[in-house]
N, C-alpha and C positions, 0 to 999 in steps of 0.2 A: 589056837589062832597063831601063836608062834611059831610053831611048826610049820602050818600054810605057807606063813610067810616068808620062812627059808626056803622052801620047797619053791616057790614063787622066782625070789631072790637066784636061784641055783637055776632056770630053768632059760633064765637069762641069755641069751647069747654072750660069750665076753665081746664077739667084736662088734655088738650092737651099745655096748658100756662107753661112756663119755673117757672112762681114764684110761681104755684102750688106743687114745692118739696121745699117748703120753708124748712118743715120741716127736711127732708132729708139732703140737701144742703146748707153749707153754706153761709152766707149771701156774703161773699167777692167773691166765685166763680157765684154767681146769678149775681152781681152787674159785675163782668168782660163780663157773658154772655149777660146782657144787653147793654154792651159796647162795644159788637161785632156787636150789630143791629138783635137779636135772641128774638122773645117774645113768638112765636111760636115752637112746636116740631113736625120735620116732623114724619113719620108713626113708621120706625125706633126707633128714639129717645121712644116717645111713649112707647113702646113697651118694647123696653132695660131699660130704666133707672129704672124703678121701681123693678126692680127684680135684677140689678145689686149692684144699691146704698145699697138693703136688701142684699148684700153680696155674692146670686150665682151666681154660674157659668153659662155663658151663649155662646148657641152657636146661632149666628146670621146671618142668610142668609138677602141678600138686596140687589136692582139693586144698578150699581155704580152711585154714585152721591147722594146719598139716604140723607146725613148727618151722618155715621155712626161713623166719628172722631170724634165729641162731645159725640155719645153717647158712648165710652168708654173713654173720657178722662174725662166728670165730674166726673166717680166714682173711678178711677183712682186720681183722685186729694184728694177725698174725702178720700180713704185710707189711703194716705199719712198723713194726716190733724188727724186721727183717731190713726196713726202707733205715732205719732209727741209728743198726749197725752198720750200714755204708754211711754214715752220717752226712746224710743229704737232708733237707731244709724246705718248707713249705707245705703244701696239703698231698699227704700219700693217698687218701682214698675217698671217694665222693660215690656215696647213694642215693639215687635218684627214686623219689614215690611220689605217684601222681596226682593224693593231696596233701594238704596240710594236718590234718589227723594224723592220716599215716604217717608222716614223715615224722610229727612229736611223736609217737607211738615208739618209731623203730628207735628216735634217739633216748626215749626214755630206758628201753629194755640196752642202749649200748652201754649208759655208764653204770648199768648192774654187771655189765659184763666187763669194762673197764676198772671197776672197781678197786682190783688191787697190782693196776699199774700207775705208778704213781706219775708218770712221765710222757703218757701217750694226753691229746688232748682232743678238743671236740667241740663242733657247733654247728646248731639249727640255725637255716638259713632257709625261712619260709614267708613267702607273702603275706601281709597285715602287718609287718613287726617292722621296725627301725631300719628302715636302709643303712644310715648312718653309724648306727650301732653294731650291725651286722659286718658292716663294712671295714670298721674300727679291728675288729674282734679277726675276721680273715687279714688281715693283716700282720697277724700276729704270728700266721703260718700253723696255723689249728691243723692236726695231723689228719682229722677224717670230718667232711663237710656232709651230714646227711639235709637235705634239701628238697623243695620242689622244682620243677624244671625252670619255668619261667625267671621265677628269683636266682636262680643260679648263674643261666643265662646274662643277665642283669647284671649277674656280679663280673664273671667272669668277662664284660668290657670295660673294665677298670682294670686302674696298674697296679689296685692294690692286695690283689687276689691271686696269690702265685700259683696256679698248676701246673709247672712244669714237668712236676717230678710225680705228678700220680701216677701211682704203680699198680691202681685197682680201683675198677669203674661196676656200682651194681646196679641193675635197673630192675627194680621193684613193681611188682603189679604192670606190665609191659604193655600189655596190651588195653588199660586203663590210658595209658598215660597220652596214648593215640586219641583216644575218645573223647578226654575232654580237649582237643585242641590243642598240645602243645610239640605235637608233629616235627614243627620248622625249629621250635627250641630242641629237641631234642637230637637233630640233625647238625646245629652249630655246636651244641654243648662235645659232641663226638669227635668230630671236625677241630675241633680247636685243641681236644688232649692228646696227649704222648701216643704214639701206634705203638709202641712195645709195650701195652699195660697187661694186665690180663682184667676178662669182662666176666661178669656173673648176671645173666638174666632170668629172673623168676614169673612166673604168669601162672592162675587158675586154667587158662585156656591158652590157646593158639590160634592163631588168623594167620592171611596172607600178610598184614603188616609187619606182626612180629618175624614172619620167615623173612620179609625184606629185613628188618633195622637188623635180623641176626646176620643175613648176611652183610650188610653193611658195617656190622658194630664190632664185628668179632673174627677172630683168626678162623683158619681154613680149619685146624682142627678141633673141632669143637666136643664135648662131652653132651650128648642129649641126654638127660635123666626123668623120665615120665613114671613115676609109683603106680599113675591107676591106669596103666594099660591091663594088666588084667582085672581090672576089678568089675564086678557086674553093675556095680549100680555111682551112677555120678557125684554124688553126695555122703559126704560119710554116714557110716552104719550105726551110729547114734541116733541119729535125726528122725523122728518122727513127722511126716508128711503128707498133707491129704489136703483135698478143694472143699472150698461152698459153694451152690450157687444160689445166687441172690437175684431178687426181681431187681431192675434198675433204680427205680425210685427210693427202692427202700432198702439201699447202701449203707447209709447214713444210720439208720435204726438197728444194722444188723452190724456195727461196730460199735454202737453203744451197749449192744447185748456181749459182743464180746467182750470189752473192757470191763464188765462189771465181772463176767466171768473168771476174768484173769486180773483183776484186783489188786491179786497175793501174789503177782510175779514179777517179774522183769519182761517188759514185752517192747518190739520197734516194730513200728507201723509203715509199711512203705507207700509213699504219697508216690502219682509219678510230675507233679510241679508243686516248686516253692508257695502258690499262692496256694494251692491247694493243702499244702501241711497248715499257713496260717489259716487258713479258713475253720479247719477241723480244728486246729489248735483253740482258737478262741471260742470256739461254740462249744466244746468238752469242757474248757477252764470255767469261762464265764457264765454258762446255764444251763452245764450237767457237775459243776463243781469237782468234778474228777484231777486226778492225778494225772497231768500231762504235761510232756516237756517237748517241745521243738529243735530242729537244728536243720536249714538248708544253704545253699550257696551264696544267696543275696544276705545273710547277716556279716556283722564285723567278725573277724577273726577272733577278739576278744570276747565276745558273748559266746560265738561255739565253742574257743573251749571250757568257758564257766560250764555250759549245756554238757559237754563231754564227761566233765569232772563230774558233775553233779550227776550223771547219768551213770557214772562208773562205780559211785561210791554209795548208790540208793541199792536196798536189797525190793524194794516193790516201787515201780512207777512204768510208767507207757512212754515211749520216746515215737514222735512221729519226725518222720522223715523222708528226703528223697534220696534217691541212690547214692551220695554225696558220702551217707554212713555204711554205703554196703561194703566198702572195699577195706577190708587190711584193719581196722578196727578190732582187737583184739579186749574185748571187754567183759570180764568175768560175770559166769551164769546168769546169759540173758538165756531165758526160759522160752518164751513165744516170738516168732518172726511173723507177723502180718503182712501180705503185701495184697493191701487192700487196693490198688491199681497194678494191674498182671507188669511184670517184666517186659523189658521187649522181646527178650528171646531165652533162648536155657543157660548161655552164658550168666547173663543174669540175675535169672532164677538162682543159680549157684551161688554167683556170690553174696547175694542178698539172706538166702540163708543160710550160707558159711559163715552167720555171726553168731548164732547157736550153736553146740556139741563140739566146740571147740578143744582140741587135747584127746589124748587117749583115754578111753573109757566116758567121756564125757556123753551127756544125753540132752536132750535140746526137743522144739516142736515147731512145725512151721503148719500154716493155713495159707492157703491163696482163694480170692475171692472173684471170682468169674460170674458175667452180666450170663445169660441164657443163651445171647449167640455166641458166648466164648468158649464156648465147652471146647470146641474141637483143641482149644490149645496144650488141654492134657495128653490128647494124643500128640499132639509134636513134640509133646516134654519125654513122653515112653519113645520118640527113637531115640532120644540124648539119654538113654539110660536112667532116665527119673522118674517115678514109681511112684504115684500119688494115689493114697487113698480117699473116696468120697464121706467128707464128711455129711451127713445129714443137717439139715440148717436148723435151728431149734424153732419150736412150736410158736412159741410168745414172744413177741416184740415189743417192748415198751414204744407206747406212741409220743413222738416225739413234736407232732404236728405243734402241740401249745406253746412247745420253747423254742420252735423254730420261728410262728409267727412273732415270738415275742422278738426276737433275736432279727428278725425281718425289716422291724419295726423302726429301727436304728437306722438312721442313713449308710453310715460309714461302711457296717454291716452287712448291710445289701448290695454294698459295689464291691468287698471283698469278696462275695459267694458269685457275682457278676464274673470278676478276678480269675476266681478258682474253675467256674466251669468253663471260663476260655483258656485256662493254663491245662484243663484236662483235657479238652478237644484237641488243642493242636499237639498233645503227646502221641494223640492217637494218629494226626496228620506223618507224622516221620517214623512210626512203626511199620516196618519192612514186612512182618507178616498180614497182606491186606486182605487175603483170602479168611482171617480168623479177628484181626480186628477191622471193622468195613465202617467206613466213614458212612459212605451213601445207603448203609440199609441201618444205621442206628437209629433207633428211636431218641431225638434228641430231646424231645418234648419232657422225656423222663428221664433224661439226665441233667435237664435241667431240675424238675422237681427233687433230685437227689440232693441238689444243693437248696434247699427251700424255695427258690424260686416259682412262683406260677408262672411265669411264662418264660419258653427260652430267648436267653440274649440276641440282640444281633451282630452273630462272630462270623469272619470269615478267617474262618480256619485251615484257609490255602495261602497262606501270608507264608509261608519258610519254604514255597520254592522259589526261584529269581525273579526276577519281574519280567525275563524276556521268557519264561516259560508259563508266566501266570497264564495268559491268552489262550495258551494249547491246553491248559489244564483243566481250567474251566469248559473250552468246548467240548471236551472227552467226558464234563464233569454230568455238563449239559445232556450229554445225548445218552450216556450211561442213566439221568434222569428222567429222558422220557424212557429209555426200555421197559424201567424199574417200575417206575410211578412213582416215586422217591421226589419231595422236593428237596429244592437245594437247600444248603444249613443254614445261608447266608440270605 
């Protein structure tokens, strides 16, 4: 075995070795990364750090999981340590991630990597927490601001928040940060900083956004670094990956077979709405007594991250969720990713189960659960390079019918499941693939029964276009209904 292990050890690249930037990097941040258990740099790192340490800009695609928090946070530390020697004053460097997870996540892993600089300093500055406190604390001229947009923003129109002198701006998860809305802050925050910094942007994917903000955000010369242009498949090669398909009604039955299944693991459930995680949340807790934890958008910022912690440090529990936990979440050996409400597209899909098989050699398993007319979305997953094998559904279903009536039974009860199947209809109303998820040919009857329901709600589920387009929408919605024979939802 020892032998292996030198032979291993030997087989190494040196210029893929962490203390191959000796030069580059200082000795106190080498000696922290050695004290993380890092000797090696995955494909990422690699890639990034030599062109960033040299000072450009870079923009970096990589599956999730890749390692790509180190590789902007040594050069990031580096700047500071460089801003420290011209003995200039205030915040040298500010990382931007599009939630508040993430952003505790990346400042968590920076003062392991701070560690034995005794002089460099540091603070989170995210939505939920103390304005006043935060406010107190950047005042102080904290050398690296890791943050969410909006609360940055925020700060940054005040006197008491000095960025004159940032030397280094990194935007984390990039094209996340579009998505949930923070566009217009992310366009002042740029806007307002030094133009001689240098920018580092990282993203699972690429859009037309990110090519805008890159050209907006960053010098004419830029460093593109993409690891998985050749790689055959979109997902790392740990992951284990395959569909079910389920009748509609009997959703609800065929997640209770999975959760007894997987018991003995670490599993995250993807809901695709809040009311929909509480829904299932409380029906698993309270009349299947299982092991389940939640965590969506509309909680306080203090409960999610009780939920985080608690979720990080259990070796067997179920965490249901919406997309909210797919991004940047770095949370050891979750075993099963469910995404028992499909993605909306392969971006998605990816990051959703980039929360398994994380790290090299790591191994992980993901299931998606597709109604009968969704099948076709496997095939739109095989042109994005993703490769899903058919699982078979199992034979027996525990009937769930008794606990559901009981659970019916409840007032409160019943306008949550009410809740949940309007928060899943209209996920399906802003789903861009409509040739695969089809409002007007769904059997709503049985989506409703999926949430115990006998009969379905009355939702109009065309509520999130504007109100000067409701009237066309509905006509188109109309005559598309008689073609069909399709009544309306509503």
């Amino acid at each position: 075995m020892e032998t292996e292990t030198n032979m291993e050890e030997e087989n190494i690249n040196p210029r893929n070795k962490f203390k191959s930037l000796k030069d580059k990097v200082s000795s106190a941040t080498l000696a922290a990364i050695k004290g993380m258990g890092f000797k090696k740099m995955t494909d990422i790192q690699a890639e990034v750090l030599p062109e960033a340490l040299d000072g450009f800009d870079v923009v970096a695609t990589a599956k999730t999981g890749s390692g790509k928090t180190l590789a902007f946070l040594i050069p990031a530390v580096e700047v500071v340590l460089q801003c420290k020697e011209k003995q200039l004053e205030g915040t040298f460097c500010i990382i931007v991630s599009p939630t508040r997870e993430l952003a505790t996540q990346t400042y968590t892993v920076l003062q392991d990597l701070i560690a034995y600089h005794e002089n460099i300093t540091s603070a989170l500055v995210i939505g939920g927490e103390s304005r006043k406190r935060q406010s107190a604390e950047l005042a102080t001229g904290v050398n690296i601001v890791v943050s969410t947009p909006g609360r940055l923003f925020d700060h940054m129109r005040t006197k008491e928040f000095d960025y004159r002198n940032v030397c280094c701006l990194v935007l984390d998860e990039a094209d996340k940060i579009f998505q949930y809305g923070f566009e217009e802050d992310l366009k002042q925050i740029i806007n307002r900083l030094p133009k001689d910094r240098q920018t580092m942007l990282f993203s699972a994917t690429q859009s037309e956004r990110t090519e805008a903000l890159i050209k907006s955000a960053m010098k004419e010369k830029v460093h593109n670094i993409n690891t998985d242009e050749d790689n055959l498949m979109a997902t790392v090669e740990g992951l284990k990956q395959g569909y079910a398909v389920c009748e509609t009604e009997f959703r609800l039955w065929w997640l209770d077979k999975l959760l007894k299944k997987t018991k003995n693991f670490k599993v995250m459930v993807f809901f695709s709405s809040c009311k929909s995680v509480e829904f299932h949340h409380e029906f698993f807790i309270k009349y299947c007594q299982a092991s389940v934890l939640c965590i969506h958008g509309k909680m306080s910022q203090s409960d999610r991250t009780e939920v985080i912690s608690n979720f990080y440090n259990a070796e067997k529990v179920a965490l249901f969720c919406t997309d909210l936990a797919a991004r940047g979440l770095d949370i050891p050996a979750v075993d099963w990713i469910v995404q028992f409400d499909p993605p909306a597209d392969a971006n998605e899909y990816i990051h959703r189960v980039g929360r398994t098989a994380r790290g090299m050699g790591a191994e992980g398993n993901a299931v998606l659960l597709l109604r009968p007319d969704e099948i076709e979305f496997v095939n739109y997953l095989k042109e994005s390079k993703i490769y899903l094998d058919k699982y078979e559904s199992w034979d027996k279903l525990a009937n769930l019918k008794p606990k559901l009536d009981a659970a019916m039974s409840d007032p409160q009860f019943h306008q949550l499941a009410v809740e949940a199947f309007e928060g899943y209809m209209r996920a399906f109303e802003v789903k861009k693939l409509k040739h695969i998820f089809n409002l007007l040919t769904m059997d709503v009857d049985a989506v409703a029964r999926s949430f115990g329901l006998k009969e379905r709600p009355d939702v109009d589920v065309r509520i999130g276009f504007s109100k000067k387009h409701r009237p066309r929408k509905r006509i188109a919605a109309m005559l598309a209904d008689k073609s069909t024979g399709n009544k309306r939802i509503k």
